[in-house]
ZALUM-463815 format. One record per atom (N, C-alpha, C): residue in three letters; x, y, z. Coordinates in steps of 0.001 Angstrom, whole numbers, plus 500000, padded with zeros to 6 digits. Each point is the difference from the previous one (the first is absolute). Last residue first. Layout:
REM ZALUM-463815
ALAXYZ ...
This chain:
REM ZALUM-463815
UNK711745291871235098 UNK499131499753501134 UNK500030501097500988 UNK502364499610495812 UNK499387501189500173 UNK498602499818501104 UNK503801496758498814 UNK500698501144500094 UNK498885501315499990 UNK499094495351499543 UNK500306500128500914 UNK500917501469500061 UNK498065499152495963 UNK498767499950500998 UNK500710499820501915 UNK502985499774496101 UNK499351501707499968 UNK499156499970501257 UNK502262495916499367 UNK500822500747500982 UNK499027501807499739 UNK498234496561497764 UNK499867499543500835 UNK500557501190501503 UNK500426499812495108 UNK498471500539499957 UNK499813499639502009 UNK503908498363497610 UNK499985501620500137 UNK498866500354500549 UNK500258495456498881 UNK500536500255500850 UNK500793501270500893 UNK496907498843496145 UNK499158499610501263 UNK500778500412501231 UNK501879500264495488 UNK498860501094500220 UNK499544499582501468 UNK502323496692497854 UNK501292501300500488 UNK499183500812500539 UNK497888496368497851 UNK500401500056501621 UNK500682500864500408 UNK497861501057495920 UNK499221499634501142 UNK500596499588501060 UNK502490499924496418 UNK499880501253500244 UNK498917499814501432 UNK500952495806497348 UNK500773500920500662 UNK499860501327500847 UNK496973498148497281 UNK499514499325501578 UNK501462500552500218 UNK499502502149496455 UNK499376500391500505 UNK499395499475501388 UNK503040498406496378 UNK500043501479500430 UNK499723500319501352 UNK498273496349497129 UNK501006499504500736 UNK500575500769500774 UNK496694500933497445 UNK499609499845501009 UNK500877499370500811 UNK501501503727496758 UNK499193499347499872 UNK499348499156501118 UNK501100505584499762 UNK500408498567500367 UNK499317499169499381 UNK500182504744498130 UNK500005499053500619 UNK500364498933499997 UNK501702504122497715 UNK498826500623501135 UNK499480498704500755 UNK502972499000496196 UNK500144501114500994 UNK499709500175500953 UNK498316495567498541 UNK500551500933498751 UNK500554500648500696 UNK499083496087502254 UNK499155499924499118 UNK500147500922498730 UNK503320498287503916 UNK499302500694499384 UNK499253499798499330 UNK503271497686502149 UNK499194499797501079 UNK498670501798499322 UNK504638498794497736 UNK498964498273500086 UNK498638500204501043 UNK503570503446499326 UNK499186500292499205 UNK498677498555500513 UNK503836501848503136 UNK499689498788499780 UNK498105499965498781 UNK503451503779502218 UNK501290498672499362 UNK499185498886499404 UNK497357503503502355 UNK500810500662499127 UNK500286498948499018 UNK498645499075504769 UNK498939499762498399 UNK500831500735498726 UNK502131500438504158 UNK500520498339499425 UNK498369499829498772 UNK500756504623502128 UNK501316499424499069 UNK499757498608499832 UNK495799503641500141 UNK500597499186500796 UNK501529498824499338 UNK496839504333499486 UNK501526499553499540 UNK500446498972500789 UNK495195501108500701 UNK500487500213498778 UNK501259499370499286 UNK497924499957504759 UNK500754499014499368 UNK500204500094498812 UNK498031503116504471 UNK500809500326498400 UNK500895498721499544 UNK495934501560503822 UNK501062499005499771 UNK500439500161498445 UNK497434502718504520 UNK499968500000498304 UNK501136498494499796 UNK496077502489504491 UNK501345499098499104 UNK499894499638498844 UNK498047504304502533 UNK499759498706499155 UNK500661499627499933 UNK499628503949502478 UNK500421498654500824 UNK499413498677499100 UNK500307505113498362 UNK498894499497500448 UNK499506498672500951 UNK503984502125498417 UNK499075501371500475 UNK499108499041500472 UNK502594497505497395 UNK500500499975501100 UNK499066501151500617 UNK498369499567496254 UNK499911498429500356 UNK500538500385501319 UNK500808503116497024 UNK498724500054500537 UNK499595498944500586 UNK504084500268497748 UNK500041500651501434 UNK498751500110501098 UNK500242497350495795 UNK501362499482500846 UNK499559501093501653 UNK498350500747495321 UNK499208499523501120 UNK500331499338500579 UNK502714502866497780 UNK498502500706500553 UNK499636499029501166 UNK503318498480497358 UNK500418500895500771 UNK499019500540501033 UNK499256497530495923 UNK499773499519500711 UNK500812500520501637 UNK499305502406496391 UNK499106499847500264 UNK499976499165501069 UNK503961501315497669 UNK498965501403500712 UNK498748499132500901 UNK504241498024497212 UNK499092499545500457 UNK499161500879500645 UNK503818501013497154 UNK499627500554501532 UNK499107499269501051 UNK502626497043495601 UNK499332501344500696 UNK499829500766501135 UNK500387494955498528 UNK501009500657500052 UNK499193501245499811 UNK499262494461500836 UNK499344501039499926 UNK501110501166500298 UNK499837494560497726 UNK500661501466501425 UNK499318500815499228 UNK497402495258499588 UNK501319501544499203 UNK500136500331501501 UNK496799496383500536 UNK501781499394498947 UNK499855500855499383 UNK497601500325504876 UNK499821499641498747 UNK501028499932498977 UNK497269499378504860 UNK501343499684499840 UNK499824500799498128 UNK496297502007503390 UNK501045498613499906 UNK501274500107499111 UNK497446503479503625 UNK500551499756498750 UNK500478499320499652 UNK496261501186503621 UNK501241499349499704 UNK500028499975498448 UNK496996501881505058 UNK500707500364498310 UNK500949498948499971 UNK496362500209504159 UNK501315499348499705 UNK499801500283498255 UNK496127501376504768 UNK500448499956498423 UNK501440499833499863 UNK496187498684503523 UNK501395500321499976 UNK500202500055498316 UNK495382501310502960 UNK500468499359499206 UNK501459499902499462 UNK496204502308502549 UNK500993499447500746 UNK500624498783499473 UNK497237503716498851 UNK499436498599499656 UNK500676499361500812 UNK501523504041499056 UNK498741500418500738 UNK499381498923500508 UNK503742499872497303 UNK500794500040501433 UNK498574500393500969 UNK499610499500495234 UNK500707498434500489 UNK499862500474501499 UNK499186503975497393 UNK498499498555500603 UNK500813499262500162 UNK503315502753499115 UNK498445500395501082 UNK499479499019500392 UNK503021499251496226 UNK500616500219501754 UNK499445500322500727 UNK497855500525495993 UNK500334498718499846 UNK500546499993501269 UNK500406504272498978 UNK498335499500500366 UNK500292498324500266 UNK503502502033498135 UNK499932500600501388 UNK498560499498500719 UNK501331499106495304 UNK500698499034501051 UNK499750500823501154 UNK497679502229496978 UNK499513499023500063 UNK500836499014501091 UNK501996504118498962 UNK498616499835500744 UNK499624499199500515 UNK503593500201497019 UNK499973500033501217 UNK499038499823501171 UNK499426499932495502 UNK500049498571499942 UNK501053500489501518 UNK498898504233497898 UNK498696498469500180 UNK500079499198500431 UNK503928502190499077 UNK499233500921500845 UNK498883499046500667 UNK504249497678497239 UNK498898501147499403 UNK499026500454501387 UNK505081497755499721 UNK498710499775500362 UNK499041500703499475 UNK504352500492497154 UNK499239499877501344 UNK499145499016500261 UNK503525498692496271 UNK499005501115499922 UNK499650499635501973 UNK503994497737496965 UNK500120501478500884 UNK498627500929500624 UNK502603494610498383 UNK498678500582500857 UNK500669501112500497 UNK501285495678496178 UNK500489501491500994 UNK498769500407500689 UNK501773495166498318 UNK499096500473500007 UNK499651501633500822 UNK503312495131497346 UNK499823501393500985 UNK498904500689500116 UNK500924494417499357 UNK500309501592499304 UNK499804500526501350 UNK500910494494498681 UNK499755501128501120 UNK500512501617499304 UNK497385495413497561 UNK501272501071500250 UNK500222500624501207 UNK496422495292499617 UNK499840501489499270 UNK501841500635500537 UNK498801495077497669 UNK499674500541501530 UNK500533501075499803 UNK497328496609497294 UNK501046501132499529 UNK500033500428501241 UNK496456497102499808 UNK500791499489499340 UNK501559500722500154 UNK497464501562503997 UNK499674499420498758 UNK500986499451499210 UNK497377498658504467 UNK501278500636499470 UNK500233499927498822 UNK495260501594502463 UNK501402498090499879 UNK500823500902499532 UNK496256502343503841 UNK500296499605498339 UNK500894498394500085 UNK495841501399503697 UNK501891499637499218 UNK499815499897499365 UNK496367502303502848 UNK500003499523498801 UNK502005499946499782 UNK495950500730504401 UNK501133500005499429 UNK500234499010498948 UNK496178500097502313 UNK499859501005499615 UNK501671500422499487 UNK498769496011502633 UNK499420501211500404 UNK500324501004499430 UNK501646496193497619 UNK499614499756501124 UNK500391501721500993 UNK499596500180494977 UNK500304499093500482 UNK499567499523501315 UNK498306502245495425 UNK500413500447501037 UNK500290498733501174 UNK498030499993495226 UNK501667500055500207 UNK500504500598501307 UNK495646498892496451 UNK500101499717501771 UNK501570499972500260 UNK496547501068496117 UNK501517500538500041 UNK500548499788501315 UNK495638497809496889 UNK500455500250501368 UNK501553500237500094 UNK495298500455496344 UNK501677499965500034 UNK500278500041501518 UNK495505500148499160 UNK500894499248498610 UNK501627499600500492 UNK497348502974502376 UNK498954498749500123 UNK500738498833499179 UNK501935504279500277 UNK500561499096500972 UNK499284498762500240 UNK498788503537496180 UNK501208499568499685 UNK500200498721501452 UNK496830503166500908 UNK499510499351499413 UNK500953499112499473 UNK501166503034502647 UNK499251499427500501 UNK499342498864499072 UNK502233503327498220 UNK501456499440500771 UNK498908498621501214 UNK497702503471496860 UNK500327498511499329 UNK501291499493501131 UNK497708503700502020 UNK499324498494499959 UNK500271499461498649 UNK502434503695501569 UNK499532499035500907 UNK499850499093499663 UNK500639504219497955 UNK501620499226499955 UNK499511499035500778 UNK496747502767499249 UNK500082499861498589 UNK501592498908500432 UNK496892502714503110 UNK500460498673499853 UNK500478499482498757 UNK498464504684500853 UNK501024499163500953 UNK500350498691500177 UNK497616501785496603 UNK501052500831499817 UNK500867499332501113 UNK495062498507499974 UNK501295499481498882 UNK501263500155499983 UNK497097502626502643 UNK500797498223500748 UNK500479499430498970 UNK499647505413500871 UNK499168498934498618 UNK501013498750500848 UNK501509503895502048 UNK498346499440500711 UNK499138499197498820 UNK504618501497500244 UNK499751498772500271 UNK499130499875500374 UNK500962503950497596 UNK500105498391499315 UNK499542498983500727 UNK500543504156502224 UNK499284500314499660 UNK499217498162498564 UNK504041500720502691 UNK498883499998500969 UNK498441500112499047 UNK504350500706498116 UNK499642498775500518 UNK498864499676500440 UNK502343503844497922 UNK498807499998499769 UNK499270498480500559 UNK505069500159498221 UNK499197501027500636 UNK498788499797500101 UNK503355496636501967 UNK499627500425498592 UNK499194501431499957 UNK501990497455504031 UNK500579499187498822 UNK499946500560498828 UNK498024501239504672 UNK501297500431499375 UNK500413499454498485 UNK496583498020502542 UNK499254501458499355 UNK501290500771499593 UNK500759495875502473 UNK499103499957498762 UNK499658501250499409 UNK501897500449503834 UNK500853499813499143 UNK499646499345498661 UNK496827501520503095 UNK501361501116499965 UNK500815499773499048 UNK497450496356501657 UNK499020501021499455 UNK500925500526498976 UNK501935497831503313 UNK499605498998498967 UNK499888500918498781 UNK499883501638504786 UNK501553500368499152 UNK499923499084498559 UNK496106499518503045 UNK500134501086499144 UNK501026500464499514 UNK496770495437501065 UNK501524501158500323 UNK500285500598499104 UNK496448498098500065 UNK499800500354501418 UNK501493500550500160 UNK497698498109495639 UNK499814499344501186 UNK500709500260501364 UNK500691502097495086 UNK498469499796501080 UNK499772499433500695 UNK503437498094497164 UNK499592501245499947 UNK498157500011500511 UNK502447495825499053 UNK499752500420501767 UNK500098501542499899 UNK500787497545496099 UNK498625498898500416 UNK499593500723501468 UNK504485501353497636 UNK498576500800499526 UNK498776499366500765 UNK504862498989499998 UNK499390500611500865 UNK498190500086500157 UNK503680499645496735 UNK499690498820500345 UNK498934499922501565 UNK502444503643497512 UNK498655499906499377 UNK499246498669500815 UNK504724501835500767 UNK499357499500500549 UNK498649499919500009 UNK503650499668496826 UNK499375499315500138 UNK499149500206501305 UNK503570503065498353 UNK499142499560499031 UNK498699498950500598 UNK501694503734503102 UNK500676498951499569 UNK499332499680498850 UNK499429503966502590 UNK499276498965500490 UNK500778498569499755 UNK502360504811499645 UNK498876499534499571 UNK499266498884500857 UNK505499501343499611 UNK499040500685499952 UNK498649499331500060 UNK504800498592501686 UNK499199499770498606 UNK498490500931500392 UNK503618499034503560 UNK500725501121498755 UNK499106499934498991 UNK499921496807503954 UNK499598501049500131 UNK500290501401499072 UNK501963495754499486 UNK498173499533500279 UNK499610501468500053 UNK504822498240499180 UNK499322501343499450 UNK498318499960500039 UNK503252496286502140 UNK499910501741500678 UNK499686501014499297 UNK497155494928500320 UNK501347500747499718 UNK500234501269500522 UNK497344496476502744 UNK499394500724498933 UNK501580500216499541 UNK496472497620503547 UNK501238499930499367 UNK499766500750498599 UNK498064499328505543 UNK499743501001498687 UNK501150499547498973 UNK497318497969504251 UNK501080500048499955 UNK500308500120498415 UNK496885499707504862 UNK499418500518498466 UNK501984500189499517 UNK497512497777505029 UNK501194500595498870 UNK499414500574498723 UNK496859498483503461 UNK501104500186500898 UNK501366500865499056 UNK494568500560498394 UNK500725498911500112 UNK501814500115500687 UNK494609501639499644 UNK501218500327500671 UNK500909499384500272 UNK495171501116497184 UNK500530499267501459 UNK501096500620499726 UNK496828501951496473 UNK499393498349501082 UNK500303499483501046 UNK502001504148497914 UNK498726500341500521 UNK499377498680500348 UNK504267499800499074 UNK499815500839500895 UNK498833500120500045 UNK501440498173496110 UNK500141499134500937 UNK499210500928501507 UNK499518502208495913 UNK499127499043500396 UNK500354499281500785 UNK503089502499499242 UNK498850501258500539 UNK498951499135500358 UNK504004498616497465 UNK499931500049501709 UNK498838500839500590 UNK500266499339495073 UNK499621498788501134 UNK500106500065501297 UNK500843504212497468 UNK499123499062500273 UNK499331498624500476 UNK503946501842499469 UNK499638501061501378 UNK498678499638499358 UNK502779498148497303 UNK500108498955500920 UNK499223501159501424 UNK499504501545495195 UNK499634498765500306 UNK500279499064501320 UNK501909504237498926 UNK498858500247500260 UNK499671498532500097 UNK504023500236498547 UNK500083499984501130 UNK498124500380500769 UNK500989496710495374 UNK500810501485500686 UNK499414499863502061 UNK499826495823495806 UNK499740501265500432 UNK500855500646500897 UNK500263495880497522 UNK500054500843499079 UNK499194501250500601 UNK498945495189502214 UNK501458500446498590 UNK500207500977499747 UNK498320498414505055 UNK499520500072498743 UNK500737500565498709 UNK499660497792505640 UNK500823500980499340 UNK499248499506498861 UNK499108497828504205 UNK499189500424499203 UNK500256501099499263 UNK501300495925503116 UNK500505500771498980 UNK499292500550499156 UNK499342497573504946 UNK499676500412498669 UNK500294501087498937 UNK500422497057505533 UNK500114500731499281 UNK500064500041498212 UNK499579498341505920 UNK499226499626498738 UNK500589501605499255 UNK502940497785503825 UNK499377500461500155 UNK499285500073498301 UNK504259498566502866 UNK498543499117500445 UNK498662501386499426 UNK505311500453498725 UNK499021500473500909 UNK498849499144500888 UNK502553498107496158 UNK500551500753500894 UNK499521500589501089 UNK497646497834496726 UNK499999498754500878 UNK502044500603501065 UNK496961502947496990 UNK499179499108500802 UNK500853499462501426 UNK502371501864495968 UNK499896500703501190 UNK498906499367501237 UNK500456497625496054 UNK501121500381500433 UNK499827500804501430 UNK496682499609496969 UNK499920498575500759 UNK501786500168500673 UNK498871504130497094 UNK498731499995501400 UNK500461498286500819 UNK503857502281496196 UNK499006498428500074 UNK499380500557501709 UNK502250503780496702 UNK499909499336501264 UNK498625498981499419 UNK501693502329496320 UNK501287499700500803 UNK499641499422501111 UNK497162501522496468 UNK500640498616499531 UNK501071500040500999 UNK496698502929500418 UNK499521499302499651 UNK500928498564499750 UNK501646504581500963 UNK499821499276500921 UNK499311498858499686 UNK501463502456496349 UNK501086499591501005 UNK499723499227500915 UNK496295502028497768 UNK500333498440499285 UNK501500499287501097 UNK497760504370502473 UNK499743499624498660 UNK500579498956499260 UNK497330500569504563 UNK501191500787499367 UNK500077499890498865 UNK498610497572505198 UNK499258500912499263 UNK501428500389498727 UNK498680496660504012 UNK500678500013499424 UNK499612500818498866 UNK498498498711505194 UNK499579500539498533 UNK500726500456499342 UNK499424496745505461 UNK500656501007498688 UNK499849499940498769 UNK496886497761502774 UNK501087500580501018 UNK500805501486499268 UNK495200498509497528 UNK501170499312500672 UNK501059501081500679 UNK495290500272497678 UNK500298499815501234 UNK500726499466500490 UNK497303501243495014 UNK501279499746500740 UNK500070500325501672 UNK496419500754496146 UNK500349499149500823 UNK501025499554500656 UNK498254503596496677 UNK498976499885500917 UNK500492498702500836 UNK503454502159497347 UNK499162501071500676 UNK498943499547500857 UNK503043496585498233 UNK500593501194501263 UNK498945500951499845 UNK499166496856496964 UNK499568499596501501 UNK500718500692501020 UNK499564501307495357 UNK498967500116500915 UNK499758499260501294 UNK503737500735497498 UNK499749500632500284 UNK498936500401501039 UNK501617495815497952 UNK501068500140500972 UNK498920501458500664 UNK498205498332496159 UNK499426499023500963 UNK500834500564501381 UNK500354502181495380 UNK499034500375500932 UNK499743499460501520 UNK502217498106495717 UNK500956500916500332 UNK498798501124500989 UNK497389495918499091 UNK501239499963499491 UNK500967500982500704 UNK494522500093501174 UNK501249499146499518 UNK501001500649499250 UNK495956501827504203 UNK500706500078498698 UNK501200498826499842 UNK495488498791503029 UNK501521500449500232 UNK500874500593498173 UNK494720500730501455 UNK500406498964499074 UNK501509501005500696 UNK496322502159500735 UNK499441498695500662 UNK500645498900499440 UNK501375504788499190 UNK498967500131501187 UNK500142498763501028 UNK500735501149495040 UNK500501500090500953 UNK500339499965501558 UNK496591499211496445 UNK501050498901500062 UNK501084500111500983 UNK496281503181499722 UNK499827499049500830 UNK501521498888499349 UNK500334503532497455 UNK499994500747502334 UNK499887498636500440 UNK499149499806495215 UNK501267499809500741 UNK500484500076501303 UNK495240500733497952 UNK500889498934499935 UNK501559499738500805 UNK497529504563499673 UNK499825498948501195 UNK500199497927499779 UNK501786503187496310 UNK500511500678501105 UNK499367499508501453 UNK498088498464495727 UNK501545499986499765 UNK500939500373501619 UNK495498501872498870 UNK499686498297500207 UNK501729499083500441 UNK499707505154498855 UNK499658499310501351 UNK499568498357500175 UNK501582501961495745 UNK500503500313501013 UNK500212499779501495 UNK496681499036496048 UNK501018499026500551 UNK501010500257501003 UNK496622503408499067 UNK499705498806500627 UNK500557499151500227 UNK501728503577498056 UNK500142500102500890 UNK499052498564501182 UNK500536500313495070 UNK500978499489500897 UNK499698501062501076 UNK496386500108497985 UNK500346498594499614 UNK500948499897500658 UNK498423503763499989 UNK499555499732500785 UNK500341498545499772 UNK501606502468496795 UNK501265500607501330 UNK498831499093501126 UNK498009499337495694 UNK502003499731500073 UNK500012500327501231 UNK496167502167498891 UNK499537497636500213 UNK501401500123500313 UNK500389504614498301 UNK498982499941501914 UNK499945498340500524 UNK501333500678495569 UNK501093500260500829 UNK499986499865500966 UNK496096499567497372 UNK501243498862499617 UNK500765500145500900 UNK497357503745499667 UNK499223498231500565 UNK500981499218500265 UNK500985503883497348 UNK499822500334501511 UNK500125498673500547 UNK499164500147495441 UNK501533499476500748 UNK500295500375501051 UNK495659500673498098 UNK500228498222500310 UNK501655499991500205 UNK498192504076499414 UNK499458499460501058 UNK499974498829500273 UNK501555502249496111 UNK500780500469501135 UNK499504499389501302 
């Protein structure tokens, strides 16, 4: 009985040693090494970005505004730093990190109109993880939302890094460098060009995800930062109560945000060729769209001088 004490007592001091060997390993990679691949866009908006305007949102926006477009509209430096497959917590985080380094003139949000209707954190914003604990705390919050007993898991570094470092290790090997010029990614056109469907929208805003846009309208306006929503172009009609995007239609005007609604826009409608699938543009799309965008984005900013 006393040698399987032993044994167990050697086991748990074994990995907890690797634990921590494992766990100030990585800190420092983190730390002192730019993250690669599908990381590279992120981490340079949290710890480096300092341009004019900040292009924030989810894949919609990623593939619809060209930053060298608007550049060379405006006269001014800007970076698309929208990401695939998250929610609305994810972008009141980056803006949290933009805001706490500087203060960039625009921040310009693209998103769909059921953004604010999905419950949770999102599937992917695990992606996050390399900057839990590091000073922001809606991060935290929402890391610690994800699962039960989180907080308590993510103090084994294995546990918390377990989705990291082969994606780190994999990029030494593999370079997935697909992000284009400043952080905006065009699709192509695909073989099969996509249908135009329907797409209904009856659910609310959800309570939470009021909040949160109410806060988000804070700090922009505390920062003295111009915040601009836009809904790009996309190939369905949308039919329903639309509830949600109702919501944040009004909370936008309450709040003197300019919103721009190119969703339905009628001549993208007619013209599949300038799609990538439904939901996006390809890049042919998308330098389109960009000039149309610049030239709305223009009369907002002169309309709320």
């Amino acid at each position: 009985m006393k040698k399987v004490f032993v044994y167990i007592l050697s086991v748990i001091v074994v990995v907890l040693l690797v634990d921590v060997i494992f766990g100030i390993a990585t800190r420092y990679y983190l730390n002192h090494y730019k993250l690669p691949g599908d990381y590279r866009s992120i981490d340079y908006v949290v710890r480096d970005a300092n341009e004019d305007v900040m292009i924030l949102g989810s894949s919609v926006a990623l593939n619809s505004l060209m930053p060298g477009i608007i550049e060379d509209s405006l006269g001014v430096s800007c970076y698309n730093g929208a990401a695939n497959g998250q929610q609305f917590p994810y972008y009141q985080t980056m803006i949290n990190y933009i805001l706490k380094r500087y203060s960039p003139k625009i921040i310009i949000l693209g998103i769909t109109h059921d953004v604010c209707s999905y419950p949770g954190v999102g599937e992917r914003y695990n992606i996050l993880m390399p900057y839990y604990k590091s000073g922001n705390l809606f991060l935290d919050s929402c890391m610690e939302s994800s699962m039960p007993f989180a907080s308590l898991f993510y103090k084994s570094y294995l546990f918390r890094y377990n989705t990291i470092w082969w994606r780190i290790l994999l990029y030494h090997f593999v370079s997935p460098d697909n992000s284009g010029e400043k952080g905006f990614v065009g699709k192509d056109v695909p073989m099969v060009l996509p249908e135009l469907t329907e797409t209904r929208l009856d659910e609310p805003m959800l309570k939470e995800r009021e909040e949160q846009l109410k806060h988000v309208f804070m700090a922009c306006k505390k920062s003295g930062v111009r915040l601009l929503v836009y809904f790009p172009p996309l190939y369905t009609r949308i039919t329903g109560s639309n509830r949600c995007a109702k919501s944040f239609k009004r909370l936008c005007v309450e709040n003197q945000v300019p919103l721009i609604d190119n969703s339905q826009d009628s001549v993208f409608l007619v013209h599949p060729e300038w799609f990538h699938d439904n939901l996006h543009l390809n890049e042919k799309g998308a330098e389109l769209y960009t000039k149309q965008f610049v030239k709305e984005l223009k009369k907002c900013l002169y309309a709320y001088d």
